[in-house]
N, CA, C and O atoms as a Maestro MAE file, in Angstrom:
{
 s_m_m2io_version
 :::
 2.0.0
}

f_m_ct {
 s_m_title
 :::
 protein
 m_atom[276] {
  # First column is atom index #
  i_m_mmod_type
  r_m_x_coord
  r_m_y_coord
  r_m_z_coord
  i_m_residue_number
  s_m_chain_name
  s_m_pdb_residue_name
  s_m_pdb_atom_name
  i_m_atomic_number
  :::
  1 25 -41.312 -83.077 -4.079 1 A "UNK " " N  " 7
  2 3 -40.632 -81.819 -3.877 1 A "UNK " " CA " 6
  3 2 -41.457 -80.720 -4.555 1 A "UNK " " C  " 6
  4 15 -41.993 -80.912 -5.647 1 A "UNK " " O  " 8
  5 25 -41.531 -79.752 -3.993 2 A "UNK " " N  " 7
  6 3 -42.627 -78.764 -4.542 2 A "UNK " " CA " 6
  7 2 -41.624 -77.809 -5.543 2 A "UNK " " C  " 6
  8 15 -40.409 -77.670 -5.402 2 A "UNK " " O  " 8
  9 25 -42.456 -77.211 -6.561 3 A "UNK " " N  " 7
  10 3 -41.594 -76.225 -7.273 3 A "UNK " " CA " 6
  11 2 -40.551 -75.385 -6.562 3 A "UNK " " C  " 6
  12 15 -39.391 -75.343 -6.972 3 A "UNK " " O  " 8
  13 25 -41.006 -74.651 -5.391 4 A "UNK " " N  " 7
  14 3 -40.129 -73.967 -4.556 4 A "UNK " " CA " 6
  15 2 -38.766 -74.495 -4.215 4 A "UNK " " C  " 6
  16 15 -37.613 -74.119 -4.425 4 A "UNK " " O  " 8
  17 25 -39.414 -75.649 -3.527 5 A "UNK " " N  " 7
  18 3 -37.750 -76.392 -3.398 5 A "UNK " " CA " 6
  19 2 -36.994 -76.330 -4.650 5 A "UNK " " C  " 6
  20 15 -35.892 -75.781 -4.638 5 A "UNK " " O  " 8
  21 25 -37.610 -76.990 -6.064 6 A "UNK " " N  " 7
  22 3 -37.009 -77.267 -6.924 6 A "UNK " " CA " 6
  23 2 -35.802 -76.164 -7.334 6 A "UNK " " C  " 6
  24 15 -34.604 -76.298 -7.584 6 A "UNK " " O  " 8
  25 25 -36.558 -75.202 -7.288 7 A "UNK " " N  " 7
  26 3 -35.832 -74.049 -7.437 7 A "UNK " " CA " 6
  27 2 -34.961 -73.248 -6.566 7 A "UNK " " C  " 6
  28 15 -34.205 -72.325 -6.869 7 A "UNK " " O  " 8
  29 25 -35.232 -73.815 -5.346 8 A "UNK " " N  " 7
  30 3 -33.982 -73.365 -4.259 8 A "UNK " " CA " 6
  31 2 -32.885 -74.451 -4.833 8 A "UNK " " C  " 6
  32 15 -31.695 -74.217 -5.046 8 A "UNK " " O  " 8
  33 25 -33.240 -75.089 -4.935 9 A "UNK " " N  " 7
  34 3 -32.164 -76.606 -4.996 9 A "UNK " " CA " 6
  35 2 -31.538 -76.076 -6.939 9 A "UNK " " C  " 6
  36 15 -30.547 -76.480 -7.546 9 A "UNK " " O  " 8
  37 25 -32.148 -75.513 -7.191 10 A "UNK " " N  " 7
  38 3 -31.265 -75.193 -8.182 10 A "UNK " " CA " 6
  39 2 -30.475 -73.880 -8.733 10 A "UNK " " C  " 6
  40 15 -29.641 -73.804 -9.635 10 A "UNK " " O  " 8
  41 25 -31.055 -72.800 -7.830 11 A "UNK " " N  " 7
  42 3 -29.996 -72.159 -7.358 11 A "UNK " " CA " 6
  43 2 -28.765 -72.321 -6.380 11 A "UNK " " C  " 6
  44 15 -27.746 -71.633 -6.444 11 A "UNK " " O  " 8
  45 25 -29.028 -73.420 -5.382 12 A "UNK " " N  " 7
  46 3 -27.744 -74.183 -4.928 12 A "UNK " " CA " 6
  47 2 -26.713 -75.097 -6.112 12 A "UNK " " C  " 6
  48 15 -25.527 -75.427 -6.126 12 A "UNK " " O  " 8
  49 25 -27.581 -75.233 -6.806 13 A "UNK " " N  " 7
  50 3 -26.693 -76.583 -7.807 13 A "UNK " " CA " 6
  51 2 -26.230 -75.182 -8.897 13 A "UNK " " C  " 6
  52 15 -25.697 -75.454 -9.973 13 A "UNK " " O  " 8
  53 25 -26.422 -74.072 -8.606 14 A "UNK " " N  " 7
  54 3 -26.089 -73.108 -9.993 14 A "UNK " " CA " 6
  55 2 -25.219 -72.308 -9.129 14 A "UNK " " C  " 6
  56 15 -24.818 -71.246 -9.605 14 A "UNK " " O  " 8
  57 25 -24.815 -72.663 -7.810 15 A "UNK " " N  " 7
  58 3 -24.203 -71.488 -7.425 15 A "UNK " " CA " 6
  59 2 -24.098 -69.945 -7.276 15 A "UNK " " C  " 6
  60 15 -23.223 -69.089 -7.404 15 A "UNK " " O  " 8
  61 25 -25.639 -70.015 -6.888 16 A "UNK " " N  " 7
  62 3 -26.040 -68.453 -7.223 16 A "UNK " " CA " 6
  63 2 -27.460 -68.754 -5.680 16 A "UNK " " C  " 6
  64 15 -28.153 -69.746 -5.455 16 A "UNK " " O  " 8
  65 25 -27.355 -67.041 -4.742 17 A "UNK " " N  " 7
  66 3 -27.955 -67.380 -3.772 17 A "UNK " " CA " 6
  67 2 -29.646 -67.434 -4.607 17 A "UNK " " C  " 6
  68 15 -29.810 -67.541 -5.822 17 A "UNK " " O  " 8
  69 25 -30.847 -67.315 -3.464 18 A "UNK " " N  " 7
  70 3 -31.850 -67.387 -4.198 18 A "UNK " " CA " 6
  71 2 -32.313 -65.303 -5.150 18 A "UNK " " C  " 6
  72 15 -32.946 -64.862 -6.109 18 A "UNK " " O  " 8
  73 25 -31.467 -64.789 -4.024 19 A "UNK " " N  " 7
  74 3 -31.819 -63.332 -4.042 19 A "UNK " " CA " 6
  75 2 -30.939 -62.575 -5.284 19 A "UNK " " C  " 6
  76 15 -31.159 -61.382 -5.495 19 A "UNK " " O  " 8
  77 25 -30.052 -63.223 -6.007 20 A "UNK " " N  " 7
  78 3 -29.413 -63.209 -7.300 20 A "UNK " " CA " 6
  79 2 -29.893 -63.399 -7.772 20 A "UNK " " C  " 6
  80 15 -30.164 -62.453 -8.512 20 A "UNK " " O  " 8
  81 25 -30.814 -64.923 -8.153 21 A "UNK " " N  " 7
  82 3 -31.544 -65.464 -9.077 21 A "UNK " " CA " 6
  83 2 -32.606 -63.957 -9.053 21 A "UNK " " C  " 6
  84 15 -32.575 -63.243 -10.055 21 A "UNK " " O  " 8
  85 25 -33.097 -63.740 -8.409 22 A "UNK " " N  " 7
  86 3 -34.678 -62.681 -8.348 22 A "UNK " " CA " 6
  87 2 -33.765 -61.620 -8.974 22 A "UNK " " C  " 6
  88 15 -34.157 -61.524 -10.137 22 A "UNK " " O  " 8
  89 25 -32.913 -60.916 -8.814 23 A "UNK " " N  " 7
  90 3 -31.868 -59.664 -9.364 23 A "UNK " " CA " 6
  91 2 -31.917 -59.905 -10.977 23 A "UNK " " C  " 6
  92 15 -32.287 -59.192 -11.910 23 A "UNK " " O  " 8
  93 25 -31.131 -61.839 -10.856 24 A "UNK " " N  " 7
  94 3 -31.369 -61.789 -12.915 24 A "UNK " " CA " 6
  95 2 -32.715 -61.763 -13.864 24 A "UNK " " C  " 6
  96 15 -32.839 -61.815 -15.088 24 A "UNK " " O  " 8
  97 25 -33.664 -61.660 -12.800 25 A "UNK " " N  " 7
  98 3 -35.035 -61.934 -13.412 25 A "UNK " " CA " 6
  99 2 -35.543 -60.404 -13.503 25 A "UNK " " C  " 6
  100 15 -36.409 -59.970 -14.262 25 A "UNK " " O  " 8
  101 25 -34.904 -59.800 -12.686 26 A "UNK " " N  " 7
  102 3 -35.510 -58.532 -12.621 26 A "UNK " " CA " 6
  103 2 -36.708 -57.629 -11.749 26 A "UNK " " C  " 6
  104 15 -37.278 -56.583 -12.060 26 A "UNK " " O  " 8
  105 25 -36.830 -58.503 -10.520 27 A "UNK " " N  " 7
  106 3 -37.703 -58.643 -9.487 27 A "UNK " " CA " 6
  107 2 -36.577 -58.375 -8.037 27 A "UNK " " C  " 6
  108 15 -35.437 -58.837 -8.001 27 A "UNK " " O  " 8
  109 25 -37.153 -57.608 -7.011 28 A "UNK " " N  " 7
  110 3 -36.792 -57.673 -5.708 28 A "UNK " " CA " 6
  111 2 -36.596 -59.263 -5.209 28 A "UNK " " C  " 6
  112 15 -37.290 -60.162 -5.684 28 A "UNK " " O  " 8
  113 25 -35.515 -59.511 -4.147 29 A "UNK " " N  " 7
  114 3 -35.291 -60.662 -3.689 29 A "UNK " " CA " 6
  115 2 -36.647 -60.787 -3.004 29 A "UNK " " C  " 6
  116 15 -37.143 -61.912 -3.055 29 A "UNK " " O  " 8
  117 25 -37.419 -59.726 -2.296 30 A "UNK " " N  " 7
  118 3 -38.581 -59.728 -1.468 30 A "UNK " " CA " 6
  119 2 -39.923 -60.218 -1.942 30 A "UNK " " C  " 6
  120 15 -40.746 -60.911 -1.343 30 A "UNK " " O  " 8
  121 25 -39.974 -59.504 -3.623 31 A "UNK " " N  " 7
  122 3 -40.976 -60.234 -4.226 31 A "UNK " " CA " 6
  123 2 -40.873 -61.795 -4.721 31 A "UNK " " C  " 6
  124 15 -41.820 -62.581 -4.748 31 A "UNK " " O  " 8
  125 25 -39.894 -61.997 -5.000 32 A "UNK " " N  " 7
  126 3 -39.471 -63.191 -5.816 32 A "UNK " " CA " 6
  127 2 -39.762 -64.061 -4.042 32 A "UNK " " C  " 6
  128 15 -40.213 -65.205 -4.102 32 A "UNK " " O  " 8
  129 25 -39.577 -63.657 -3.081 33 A "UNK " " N  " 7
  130 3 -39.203 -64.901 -1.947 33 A "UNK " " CA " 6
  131 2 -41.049 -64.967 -1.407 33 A "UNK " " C  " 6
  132 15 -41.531 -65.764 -0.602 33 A "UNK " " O  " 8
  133 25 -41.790 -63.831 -2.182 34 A "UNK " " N  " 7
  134 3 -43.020 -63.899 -1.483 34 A "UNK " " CA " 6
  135 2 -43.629 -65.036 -3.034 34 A "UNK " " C  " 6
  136 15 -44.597 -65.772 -2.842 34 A "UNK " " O  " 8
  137 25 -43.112 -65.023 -4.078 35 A "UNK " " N  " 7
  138 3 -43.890 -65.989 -4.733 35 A "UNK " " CA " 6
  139 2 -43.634 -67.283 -4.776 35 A "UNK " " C  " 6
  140 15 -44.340 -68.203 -5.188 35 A "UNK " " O  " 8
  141 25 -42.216 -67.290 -4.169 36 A "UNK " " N  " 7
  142 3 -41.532 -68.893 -3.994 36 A "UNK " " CA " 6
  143 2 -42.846 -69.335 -2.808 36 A "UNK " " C  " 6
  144 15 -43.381 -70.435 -2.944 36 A "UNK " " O  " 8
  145 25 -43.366 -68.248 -1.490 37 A "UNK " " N  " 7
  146 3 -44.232 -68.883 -0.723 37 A "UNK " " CA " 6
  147 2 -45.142 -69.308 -1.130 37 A "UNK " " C  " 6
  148 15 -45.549 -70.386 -0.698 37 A "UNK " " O  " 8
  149 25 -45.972 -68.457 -2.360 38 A "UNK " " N  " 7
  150 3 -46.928 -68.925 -2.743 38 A "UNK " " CA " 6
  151 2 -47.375 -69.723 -3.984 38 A "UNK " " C  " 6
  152 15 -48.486 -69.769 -4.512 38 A "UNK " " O  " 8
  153 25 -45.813 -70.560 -4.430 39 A "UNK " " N  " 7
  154 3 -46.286 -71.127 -5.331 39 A "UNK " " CA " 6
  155 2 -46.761 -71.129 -6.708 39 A "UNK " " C  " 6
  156 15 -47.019 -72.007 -7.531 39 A "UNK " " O  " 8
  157 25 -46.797 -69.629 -6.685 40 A "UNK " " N  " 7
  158 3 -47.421 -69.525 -7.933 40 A "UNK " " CA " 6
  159 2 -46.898 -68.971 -9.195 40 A "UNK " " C  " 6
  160 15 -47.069 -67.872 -9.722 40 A "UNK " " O  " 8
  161 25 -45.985 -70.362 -9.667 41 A "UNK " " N  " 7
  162 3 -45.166 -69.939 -11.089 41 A "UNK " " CA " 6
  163 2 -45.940 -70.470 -12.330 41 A "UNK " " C  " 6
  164 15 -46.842 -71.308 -12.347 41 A "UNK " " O  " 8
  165 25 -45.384 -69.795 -13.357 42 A "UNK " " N  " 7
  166 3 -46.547 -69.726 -14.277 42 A "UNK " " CA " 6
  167 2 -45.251 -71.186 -15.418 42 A "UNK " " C  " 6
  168 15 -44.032 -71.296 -15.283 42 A "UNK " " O  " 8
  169 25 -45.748 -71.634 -15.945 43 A "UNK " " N  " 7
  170 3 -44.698 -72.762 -17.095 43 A "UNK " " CA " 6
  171 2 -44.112 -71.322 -17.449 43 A "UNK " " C  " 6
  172 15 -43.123 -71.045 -16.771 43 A "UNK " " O  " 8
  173 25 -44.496 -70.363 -18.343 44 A "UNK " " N  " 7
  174 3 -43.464 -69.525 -19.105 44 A "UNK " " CA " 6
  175 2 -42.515 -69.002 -17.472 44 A "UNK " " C  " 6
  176 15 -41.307 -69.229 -17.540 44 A "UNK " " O  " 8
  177 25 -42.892 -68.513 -16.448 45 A "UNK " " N  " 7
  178 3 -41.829 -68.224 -15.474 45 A "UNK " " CA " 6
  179 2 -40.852 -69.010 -15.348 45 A "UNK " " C  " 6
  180 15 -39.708 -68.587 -15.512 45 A "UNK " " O  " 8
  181 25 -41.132 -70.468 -14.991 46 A "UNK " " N  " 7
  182 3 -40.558 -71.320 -15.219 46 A "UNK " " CA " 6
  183 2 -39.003 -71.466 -16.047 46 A "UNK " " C  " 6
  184 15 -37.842 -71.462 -15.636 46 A "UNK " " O  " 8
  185 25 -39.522 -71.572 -17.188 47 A "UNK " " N  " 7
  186 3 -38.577 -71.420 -18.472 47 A "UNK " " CA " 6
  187 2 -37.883 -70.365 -18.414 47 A "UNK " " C  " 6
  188 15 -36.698 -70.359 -18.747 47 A "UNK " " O  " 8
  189 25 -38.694 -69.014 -17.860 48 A "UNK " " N  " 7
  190 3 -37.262 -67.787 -17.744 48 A "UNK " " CA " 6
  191 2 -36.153 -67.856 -16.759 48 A "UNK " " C  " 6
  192 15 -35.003 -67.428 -16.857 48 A "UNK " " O  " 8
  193 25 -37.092 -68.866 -15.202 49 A "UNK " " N  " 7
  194 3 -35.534 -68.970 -14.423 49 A "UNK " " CA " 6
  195 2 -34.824 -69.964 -15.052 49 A "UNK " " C  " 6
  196 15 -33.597 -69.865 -15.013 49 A "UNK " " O  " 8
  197 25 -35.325 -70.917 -15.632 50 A "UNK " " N  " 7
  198 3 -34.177 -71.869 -16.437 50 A "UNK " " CA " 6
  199 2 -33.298 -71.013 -17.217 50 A "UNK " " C  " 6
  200 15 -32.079 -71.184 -17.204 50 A "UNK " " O  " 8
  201 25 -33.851 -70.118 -17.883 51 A "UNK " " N  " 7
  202 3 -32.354 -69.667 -19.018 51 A "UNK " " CA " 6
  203 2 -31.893 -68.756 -17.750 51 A "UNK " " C  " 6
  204 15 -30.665 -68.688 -17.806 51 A "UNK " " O  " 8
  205 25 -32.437 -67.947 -16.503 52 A "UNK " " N  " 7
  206 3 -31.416 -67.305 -15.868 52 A "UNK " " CA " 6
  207 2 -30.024 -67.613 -15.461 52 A "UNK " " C  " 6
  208 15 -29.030 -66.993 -15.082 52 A "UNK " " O  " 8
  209 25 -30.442 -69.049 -15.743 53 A "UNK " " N  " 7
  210 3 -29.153 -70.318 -14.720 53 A "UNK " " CA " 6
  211 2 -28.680 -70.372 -15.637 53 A "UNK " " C  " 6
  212 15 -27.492 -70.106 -15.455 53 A "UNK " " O  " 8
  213 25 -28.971 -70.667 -17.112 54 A "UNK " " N  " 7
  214 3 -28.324 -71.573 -18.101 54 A "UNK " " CA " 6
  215 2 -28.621 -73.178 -17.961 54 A "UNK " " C  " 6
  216 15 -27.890 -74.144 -18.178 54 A "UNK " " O  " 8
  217 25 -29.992 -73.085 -17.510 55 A "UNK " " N  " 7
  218 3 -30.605 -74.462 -17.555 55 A "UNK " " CA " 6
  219 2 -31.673 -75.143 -18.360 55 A "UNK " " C  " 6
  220 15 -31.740 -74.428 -19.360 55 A "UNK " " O  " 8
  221 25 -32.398 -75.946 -18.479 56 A "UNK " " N  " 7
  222 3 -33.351 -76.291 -19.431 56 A "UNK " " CA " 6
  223 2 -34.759 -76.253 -18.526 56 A "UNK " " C  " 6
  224 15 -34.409 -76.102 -17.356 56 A "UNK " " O  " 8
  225 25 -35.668 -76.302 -18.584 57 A "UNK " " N  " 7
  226 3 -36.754 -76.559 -17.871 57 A "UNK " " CA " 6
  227 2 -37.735 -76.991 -18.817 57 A "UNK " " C  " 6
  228 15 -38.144 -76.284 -19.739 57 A "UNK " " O  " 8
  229 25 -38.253 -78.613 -18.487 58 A "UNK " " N  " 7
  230 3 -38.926 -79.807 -19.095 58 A "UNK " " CA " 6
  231 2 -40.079 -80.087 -18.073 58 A "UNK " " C  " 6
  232 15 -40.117 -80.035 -16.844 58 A "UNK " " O  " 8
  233 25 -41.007 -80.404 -19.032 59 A "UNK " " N  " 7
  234 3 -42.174 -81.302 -18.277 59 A "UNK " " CA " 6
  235 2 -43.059 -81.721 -18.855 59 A "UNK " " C  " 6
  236 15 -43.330 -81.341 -19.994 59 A "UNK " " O  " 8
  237 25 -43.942 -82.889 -18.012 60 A "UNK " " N  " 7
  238 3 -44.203 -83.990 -18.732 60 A "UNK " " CA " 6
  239 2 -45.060 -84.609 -17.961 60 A "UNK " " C  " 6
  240 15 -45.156 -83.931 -16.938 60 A "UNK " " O  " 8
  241 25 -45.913 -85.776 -17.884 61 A "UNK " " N  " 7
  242 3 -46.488 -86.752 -17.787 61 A "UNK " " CA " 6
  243 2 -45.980 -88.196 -17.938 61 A "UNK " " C  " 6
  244 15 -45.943 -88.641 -19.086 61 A "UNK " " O  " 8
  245 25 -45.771 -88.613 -17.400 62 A "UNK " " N  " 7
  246 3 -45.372 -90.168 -17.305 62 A "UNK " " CA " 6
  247 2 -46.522 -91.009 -16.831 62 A "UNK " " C  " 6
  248 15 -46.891 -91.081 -15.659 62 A "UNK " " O  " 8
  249 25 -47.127 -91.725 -17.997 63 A "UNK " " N  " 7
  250 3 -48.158 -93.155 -17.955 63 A "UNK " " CA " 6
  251 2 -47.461 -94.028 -17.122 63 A "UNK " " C  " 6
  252 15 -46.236 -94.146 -17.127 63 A "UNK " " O  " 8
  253 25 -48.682 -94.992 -15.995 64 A "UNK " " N  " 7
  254 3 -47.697 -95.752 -15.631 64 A "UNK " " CA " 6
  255 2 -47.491 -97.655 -16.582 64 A "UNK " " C  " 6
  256 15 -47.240 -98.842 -16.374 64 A "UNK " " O  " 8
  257 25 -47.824 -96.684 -17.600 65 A "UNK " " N  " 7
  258 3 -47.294 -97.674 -18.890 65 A "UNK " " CA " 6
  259 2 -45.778 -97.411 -19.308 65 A "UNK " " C  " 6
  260 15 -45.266 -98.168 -20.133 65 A "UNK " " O  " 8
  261 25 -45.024 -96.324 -18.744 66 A "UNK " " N  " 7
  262 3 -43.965 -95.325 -19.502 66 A "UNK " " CA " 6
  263 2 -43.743 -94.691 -20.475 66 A "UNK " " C  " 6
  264 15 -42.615 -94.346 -20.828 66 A "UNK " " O  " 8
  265 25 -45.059 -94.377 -21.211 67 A "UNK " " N  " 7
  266 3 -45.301 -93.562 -21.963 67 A "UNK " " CA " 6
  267 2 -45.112 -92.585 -21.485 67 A "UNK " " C  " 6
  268 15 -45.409 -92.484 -20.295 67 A "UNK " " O  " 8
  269 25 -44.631 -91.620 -22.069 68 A "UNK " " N  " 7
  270 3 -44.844 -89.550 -22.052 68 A "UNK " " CA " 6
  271 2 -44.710 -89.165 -22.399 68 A "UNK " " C  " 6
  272 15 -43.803 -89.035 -23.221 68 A "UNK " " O  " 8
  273 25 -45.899 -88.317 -21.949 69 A "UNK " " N  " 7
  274 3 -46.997 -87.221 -22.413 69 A "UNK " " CA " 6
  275 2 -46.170 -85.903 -22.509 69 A "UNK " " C  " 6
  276 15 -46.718 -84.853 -22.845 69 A "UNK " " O  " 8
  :::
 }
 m_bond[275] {
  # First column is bond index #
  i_m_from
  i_m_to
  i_m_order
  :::
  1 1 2 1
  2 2 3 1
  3 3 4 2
  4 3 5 1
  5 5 6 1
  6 6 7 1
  7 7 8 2
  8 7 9 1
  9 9 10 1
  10 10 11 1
  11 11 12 2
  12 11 13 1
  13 13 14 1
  14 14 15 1
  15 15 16 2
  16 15 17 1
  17 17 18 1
  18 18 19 1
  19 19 20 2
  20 19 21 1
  21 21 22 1
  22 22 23 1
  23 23 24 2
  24 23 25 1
  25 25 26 1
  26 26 27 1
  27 27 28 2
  28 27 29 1
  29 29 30 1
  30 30 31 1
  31 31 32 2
  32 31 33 1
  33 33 34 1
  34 34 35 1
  35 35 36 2
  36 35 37 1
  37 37 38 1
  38 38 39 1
  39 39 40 2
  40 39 41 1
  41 41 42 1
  42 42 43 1
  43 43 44 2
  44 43 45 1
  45 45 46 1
  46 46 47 1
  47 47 48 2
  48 47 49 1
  49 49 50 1
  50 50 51 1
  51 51 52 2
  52 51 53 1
  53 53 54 1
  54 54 55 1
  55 55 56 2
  56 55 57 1
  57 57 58 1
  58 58 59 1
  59 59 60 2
  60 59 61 1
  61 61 62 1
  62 62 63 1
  63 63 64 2
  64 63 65 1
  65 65 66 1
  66 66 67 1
  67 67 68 2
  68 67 69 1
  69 69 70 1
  70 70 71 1
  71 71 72 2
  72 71 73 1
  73 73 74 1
  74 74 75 1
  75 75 76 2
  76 75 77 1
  77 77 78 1
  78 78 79 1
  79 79 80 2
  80 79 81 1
  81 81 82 1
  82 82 83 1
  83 83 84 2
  84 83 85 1
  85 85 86 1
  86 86 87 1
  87 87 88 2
  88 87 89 1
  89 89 90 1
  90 90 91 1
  91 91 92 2
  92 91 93 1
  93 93 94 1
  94 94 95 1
  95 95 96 2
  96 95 97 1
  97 97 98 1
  98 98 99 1
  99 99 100 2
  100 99 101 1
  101 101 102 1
  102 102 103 1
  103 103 104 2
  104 103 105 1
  105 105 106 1
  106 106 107 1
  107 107 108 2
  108 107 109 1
  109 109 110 1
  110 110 111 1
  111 111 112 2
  112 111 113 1
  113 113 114 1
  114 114 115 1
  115 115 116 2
  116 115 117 1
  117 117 118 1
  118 118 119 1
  119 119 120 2
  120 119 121 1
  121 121 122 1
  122 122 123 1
  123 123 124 2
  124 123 125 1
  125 125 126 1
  126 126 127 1
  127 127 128 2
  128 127 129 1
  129 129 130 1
  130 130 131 1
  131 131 132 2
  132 131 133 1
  133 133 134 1
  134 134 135 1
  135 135 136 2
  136 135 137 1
  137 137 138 1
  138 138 139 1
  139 139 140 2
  140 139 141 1
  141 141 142 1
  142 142 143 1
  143 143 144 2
  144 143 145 1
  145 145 146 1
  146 146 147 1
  147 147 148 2
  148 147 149 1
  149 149 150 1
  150 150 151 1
  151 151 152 2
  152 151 153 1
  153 153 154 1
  154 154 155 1
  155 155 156 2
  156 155 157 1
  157 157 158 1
  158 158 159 1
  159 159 160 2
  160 159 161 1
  161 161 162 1
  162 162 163 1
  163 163 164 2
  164 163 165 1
  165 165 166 1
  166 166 167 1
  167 167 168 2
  168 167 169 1
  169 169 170 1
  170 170 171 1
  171 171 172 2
  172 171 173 1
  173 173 174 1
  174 174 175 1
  175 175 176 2
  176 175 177 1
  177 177 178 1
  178 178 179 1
  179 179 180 2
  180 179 181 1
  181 181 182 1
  182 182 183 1
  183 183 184 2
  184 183 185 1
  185 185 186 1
  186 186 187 1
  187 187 188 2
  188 187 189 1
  189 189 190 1
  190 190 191 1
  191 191 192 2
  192 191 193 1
  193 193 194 1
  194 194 195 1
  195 195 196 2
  196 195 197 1
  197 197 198 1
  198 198 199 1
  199 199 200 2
  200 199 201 1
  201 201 202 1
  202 202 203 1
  203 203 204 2
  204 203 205 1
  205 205 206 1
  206 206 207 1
  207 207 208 2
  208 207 209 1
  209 209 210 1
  210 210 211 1
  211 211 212 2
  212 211 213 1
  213 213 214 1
  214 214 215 1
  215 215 216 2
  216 215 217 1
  217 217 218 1
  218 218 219 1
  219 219 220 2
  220 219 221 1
  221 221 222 1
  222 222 223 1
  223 223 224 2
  224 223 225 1
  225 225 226 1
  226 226 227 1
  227 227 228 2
  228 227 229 1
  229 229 230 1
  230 230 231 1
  231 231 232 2
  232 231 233 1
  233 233 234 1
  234 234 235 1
  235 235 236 2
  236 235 237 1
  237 237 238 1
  238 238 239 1
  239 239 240 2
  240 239 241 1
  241 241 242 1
  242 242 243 1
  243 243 244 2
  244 243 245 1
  245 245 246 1
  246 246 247 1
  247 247 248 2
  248 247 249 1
  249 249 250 1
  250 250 251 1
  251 251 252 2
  252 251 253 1
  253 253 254 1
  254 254 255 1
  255 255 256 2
  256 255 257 1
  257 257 258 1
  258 258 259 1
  259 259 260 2
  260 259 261 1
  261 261 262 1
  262 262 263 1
  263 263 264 2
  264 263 265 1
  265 265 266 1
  266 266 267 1
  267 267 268 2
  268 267 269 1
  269 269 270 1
  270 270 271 1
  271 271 272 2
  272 271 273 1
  273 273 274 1
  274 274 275 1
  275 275 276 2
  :::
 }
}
């Protein structure tokens, strides 16, 4: 699942459309829907739509020993 989805799918699971989420961030729904095309979120962006929701945003590496990184 690509970041984009991730983040449509969690403005569905937050109950909030995607063009709200871009409103609490402080961005046009227009800009925010042109960077969902292109992919290009930064880890700190990341982490700011997580607290927009009231969510956590984690990541990681998983060895396929089950170690992680």
């Amino acid at each position: 699942m690509t970041i984009s989805e991730q983040i449509k799918v969690l403005c569905v699971r937050s109950n909030i459309s995607v063009a709200e989420l871009a409103r609490r961030l402080g961005t046009s729904p227009q800009a925010f829907n042109a960077k969902l095309k292109r992919e290009s979120f930064t880890i700190e962006e990341l982490e700011i739509i997580a607290d927009a929701v009231n969510a956590k945003f984690s990541r990681s590496f998983e060895l396929m020993s089950g170690d992680i990184v």
